[in-house]
Backbone as CSV, one residue per row, in Angstrom:
resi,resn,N_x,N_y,N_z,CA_x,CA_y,CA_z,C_x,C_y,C_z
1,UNK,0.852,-1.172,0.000,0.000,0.000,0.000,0.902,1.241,0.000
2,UNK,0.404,2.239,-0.876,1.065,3.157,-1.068,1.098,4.176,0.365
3,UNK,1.694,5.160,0.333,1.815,6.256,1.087,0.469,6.569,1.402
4,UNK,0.329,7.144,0.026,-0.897,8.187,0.011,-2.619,7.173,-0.033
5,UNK,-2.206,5.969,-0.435,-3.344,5.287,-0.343,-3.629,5.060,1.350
6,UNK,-2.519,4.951,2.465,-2.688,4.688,3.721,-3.221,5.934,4.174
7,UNK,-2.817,7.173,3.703,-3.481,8.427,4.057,-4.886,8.482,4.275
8,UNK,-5.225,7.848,2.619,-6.449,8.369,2.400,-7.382,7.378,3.433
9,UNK,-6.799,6.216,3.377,-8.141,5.169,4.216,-8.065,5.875,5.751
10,UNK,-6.439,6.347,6.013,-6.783,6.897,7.684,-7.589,8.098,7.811
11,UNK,-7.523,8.584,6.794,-8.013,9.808,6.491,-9.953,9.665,6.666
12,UNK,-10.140,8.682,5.938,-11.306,8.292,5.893,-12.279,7.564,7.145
13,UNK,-11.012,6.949,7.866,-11.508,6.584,9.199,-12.256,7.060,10.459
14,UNK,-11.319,8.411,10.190,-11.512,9.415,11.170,-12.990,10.380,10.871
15,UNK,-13.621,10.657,9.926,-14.365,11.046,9.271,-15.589,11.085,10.558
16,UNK,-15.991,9.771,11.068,-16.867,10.235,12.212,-16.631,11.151,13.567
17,UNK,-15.474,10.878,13.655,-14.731,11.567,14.544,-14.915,12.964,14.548
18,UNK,-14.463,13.168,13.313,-14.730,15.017,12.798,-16.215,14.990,12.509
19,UNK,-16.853,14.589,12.187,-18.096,14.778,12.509,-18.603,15.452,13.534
20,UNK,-18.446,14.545,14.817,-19.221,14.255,15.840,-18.391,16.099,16.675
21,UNK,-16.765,16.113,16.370,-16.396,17.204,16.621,-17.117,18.368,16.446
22,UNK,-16.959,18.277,15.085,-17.600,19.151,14.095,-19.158,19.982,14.636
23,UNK,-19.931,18.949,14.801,-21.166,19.612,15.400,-21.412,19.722,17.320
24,UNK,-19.743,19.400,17.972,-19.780,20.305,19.430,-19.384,21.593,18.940
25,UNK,-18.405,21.752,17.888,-17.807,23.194,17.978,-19.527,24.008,17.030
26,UNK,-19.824,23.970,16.110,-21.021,24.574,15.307,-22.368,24.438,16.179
27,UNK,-22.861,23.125,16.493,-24.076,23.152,17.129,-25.258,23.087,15.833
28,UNK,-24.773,23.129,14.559,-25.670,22.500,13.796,-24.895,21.199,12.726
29,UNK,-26.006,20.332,12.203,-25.292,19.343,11.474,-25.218,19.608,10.120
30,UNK,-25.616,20.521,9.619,-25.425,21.701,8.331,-23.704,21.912,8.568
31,UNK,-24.105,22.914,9.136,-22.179,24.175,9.534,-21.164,22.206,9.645
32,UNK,-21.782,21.762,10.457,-20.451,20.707,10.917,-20.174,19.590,9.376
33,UNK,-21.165,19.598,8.695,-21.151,18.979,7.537,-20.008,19.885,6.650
34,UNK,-20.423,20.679,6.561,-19.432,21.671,5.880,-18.173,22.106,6.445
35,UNK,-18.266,22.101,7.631,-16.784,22.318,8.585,-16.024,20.894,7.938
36,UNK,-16.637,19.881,8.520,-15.924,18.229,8.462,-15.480,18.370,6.488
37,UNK,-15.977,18.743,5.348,-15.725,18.975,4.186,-14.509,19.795,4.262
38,UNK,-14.475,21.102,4.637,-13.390,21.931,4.688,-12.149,21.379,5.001
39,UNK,-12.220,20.498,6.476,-11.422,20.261,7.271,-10.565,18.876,6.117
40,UNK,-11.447,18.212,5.681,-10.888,17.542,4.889,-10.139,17.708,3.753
41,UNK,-10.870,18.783,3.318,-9.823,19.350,1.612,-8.527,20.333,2.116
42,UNK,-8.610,21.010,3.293,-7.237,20.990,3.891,-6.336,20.501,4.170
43,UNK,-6.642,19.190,4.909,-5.674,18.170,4.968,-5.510,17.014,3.717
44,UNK,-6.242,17.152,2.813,-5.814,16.635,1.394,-4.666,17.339,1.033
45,UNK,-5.033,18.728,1.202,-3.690,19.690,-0.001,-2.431,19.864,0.951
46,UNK,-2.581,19.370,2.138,-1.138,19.258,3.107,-1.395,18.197,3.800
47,UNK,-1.311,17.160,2.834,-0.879,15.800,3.079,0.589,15.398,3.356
48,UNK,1.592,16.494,2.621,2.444,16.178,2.266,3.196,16.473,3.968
49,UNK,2.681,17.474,4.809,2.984,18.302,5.876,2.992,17.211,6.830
50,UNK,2.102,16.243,6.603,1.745,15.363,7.962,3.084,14.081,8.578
51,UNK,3.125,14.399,9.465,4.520,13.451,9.493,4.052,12.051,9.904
52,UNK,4.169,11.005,9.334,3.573,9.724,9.415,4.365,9.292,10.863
53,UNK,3.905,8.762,11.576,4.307,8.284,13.013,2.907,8.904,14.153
54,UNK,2.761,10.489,13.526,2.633,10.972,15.037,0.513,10.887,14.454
55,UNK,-0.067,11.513,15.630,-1.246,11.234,15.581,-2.458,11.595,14.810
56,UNK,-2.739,11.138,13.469,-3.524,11.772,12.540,-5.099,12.438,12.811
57,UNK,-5.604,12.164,14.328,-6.303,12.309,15.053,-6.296,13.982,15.309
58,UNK,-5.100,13.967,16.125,-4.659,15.035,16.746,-4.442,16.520,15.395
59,UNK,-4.459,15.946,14.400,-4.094,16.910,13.618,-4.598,17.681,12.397
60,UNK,-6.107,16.548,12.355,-7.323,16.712,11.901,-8.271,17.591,12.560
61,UNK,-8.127,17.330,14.458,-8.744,18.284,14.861,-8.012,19.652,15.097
62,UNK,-6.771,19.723,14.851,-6.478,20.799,15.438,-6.887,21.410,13.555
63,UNK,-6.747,21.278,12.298,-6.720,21.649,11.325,-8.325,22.027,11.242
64,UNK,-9.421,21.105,12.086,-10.954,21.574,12.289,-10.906,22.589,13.280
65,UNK,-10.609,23.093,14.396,-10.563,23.752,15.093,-10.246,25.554,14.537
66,UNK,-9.004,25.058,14.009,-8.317,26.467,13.475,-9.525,26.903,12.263
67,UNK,-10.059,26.309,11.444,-10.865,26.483,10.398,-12.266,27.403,11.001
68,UNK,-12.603,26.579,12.077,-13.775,27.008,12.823,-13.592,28.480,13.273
69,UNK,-12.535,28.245,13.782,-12.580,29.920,14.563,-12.063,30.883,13.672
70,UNK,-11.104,30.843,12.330,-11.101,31.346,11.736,-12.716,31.897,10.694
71,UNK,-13.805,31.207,10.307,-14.683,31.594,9.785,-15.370,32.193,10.814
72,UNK,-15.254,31.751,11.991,-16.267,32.825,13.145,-15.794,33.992,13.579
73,UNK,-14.684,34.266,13.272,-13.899,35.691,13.330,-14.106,36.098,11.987
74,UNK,-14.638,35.748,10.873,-14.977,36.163,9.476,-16.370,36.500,9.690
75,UNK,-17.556,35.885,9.780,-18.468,35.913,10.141,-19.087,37.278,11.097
76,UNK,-18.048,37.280,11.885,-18.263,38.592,12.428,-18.210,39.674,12.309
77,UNK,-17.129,39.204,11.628,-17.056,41.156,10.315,-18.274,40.793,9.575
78,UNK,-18.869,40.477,8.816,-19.672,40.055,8.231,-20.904,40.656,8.297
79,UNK,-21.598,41.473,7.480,-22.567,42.241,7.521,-23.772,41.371,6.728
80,UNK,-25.007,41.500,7.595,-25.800,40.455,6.102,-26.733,41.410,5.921
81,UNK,-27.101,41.247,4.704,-27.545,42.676,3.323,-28.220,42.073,2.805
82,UNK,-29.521,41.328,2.918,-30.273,40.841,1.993,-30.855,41.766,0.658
83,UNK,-31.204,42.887,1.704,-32.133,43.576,0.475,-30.852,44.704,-0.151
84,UNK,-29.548,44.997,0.311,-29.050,45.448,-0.115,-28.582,46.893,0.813
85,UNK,-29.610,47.242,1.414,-29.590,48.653,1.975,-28.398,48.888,2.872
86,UNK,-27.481,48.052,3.321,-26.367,48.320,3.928,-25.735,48.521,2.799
87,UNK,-25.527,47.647,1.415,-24.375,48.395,0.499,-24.558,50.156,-0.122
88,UNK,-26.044,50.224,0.085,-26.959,51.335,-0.708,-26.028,52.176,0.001
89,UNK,-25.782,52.341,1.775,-25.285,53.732,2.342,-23.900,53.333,2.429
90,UNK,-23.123,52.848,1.355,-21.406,52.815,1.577,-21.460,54.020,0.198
91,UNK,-20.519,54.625,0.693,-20.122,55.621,-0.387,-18.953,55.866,-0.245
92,UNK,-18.340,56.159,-1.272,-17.066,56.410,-1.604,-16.663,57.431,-2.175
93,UNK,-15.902,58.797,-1.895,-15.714,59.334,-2.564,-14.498,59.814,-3.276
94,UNK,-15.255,59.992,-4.676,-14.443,59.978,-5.706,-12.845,60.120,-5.454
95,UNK,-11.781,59.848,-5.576,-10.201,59.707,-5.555,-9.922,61.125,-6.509
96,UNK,-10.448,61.690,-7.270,-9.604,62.436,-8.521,-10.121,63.951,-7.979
97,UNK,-11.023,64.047,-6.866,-11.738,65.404,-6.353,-10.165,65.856,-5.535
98,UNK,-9.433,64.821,-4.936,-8.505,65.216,-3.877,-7.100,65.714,-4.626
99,UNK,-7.094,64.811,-6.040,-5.976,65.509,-6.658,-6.547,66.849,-7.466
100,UNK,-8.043,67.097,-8.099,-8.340,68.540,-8.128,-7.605,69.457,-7.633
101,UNK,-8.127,69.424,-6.397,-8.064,69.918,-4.974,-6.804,70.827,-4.475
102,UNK,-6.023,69.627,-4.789,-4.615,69.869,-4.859,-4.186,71.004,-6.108
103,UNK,-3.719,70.249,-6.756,-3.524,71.100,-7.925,-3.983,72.245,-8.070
104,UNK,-5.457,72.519,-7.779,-5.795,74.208,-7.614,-5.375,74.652,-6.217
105,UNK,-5.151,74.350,-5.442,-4.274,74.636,-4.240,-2.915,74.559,-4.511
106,UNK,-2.053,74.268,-5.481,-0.510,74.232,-5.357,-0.587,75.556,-6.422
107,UNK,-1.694,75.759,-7.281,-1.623,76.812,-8.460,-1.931,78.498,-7.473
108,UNK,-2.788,78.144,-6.411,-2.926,78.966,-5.778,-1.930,79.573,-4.710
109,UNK,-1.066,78.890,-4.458,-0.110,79.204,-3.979,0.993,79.851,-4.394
110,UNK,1.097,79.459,-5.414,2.096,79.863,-6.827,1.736,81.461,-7.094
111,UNK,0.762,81.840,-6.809,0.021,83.265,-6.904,0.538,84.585,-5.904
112,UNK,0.695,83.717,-4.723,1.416,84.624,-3.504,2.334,85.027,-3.528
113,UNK,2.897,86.214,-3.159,3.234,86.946,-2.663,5.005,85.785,-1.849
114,UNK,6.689,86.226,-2.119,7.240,85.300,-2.128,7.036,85.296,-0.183
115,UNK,7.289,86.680,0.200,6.955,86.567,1.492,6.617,86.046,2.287
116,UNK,4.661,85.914,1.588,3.638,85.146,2.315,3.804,84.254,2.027
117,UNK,4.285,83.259,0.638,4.003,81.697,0.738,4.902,81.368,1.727
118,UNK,6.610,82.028,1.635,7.318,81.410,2.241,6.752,81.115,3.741
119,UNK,6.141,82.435,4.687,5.858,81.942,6.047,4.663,81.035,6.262
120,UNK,3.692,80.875,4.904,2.642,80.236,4.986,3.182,78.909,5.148
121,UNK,4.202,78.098,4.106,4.822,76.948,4.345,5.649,76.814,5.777
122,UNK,6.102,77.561,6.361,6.883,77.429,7.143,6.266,77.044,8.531
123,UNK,5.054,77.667,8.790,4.092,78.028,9.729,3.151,76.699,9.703
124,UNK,2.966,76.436,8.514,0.889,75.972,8.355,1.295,74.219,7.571
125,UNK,2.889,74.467,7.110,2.973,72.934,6.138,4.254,72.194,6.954
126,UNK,5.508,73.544,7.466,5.875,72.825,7.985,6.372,72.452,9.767
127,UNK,5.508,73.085,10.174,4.961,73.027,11.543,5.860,73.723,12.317
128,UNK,6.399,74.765,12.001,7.377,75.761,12.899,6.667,76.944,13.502
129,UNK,6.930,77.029,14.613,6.310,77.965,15.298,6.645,79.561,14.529
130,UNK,5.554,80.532,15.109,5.895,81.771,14.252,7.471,82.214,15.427
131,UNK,7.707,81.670,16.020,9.153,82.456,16.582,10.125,81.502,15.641
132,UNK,9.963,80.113,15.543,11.130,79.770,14.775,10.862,80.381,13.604
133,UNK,9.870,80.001,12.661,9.739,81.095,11.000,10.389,82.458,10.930
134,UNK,10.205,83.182,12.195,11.096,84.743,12.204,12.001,84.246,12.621
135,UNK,12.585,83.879,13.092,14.229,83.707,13.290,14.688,82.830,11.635
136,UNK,14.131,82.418,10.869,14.821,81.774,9.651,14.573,82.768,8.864
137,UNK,13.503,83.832,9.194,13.194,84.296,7.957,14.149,85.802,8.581
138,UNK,14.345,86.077,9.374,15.561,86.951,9.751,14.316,88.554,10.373
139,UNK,12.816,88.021,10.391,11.935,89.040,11.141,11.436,89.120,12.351
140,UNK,10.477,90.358,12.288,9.595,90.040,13.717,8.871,88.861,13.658
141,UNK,8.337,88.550,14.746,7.346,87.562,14.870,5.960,87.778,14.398
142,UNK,5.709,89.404,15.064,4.181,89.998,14.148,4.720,90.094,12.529
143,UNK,5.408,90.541,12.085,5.587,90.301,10.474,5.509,88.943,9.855
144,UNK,5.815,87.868,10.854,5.120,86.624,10.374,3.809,86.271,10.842
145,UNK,3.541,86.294,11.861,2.022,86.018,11.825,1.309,86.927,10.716
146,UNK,1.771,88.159,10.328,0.916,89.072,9.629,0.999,88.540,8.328
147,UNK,2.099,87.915,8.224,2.210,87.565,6.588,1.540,86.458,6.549
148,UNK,1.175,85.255,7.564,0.558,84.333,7.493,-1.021,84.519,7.322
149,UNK,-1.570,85.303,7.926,-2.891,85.824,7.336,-3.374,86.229,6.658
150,UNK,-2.387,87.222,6.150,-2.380,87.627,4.829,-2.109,86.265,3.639
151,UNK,-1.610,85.452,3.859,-1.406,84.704,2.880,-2.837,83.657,2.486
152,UNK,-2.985,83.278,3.635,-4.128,82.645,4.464,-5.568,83.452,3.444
153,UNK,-5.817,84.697,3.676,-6.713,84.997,2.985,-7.089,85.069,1.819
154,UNK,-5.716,85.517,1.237,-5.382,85.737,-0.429,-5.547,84.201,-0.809
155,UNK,-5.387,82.807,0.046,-5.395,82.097,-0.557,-7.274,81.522,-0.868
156,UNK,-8.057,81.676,0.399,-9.123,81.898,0.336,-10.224,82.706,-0.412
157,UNK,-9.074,84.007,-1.109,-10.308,84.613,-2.263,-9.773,84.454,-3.649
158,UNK,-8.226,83.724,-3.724,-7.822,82.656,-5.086,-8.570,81.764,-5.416
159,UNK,-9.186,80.886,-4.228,-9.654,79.366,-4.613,-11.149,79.875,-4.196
160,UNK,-11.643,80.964,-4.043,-13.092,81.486,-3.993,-13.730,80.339,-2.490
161,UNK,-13.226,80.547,-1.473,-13.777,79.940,-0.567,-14.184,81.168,0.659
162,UNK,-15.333,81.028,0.826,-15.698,82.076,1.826,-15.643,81.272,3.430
163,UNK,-15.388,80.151,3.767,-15.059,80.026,5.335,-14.233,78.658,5.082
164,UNK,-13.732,78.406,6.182,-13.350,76.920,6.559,-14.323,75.874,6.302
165,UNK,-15.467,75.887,6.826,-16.616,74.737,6.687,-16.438,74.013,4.810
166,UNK,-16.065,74.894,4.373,-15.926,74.523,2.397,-14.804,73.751,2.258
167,UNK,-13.869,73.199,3.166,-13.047,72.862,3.096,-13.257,71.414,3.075
């Protein structure tokens, strides 16, 4: 008898075994029918894994076990949508609005004043306080905050936005 022919008959032996498993862990004989199927075409395709000596018992259930709790941790994410109305309120929005977005915001910037963009980046993109921005930029501190508002606004009546909330 071959290898794989001794597999398959031990393989086949055990079959009530996983059964009877099968429907303590599920609690129906549906799910455990289909668990005991699973559990089997797993250990078909890593037959090769099983080390002949040790307990084919032991390794059927642990291969039913892991299966089980893996679909019941699936299951749980698992939203059920018969009529659909959970997919109806997923929305997505569009990907190409944010590179818009951009692009008329990098064009709008390009518009300012070298002053104001510079403290606008310095301040608002790259997170330096208005005392460090005047010390790089060699000013007062009110000449940078002032230029930052100023920039701030001009950029708000470039891209025609009348408050934050449009943002």
């Amino acid at each position: 008898m071959t290898a794989i022919a001794a597999f398959k008959s031990a393989l086949l032996a055990e079959l009530p075994s996983l059964r009877a498993f099968a429907i303590s862990l599920s609690g129906s004989h549906d799910h455990a029918d289909d668990l005991v199927q699973e559990t089997v075409m797993k250990a078909w395709g890593a037959h090769a894994s099983f080390i002949p000596g040790t307990s084919l018992r032991a390794w059927l259930f642990t291969i039913m076990r892991n299966t089980y709790f893996s679909q019941y941790r699936k299951a749980r994410r698992e939203v059920q949508d018969t009529d659909g109305e959970a997919a109806a309120r997923l929305v997505s929005a569009p990907a190409q609005d944010g590179h818009l977005n951009l692009a008329d915001f990098r064009s709008a910037l390009e518009k300012l004043p070298d002053d104001q963009r510079e403290a606008l980046i310095l301040v608002g993109a790259s997170g330096f306080s208005c005392e460090e921005a005047a010390e790089i930029c060699g000013c007062a501190v009110g000449t940078i905050k002032s230029r930052v508002n100023r920039a701030r606004q001009k950029l708000m009546q470039i891209m025609s936005i009348q408050s934050a909330g449009e943002l």
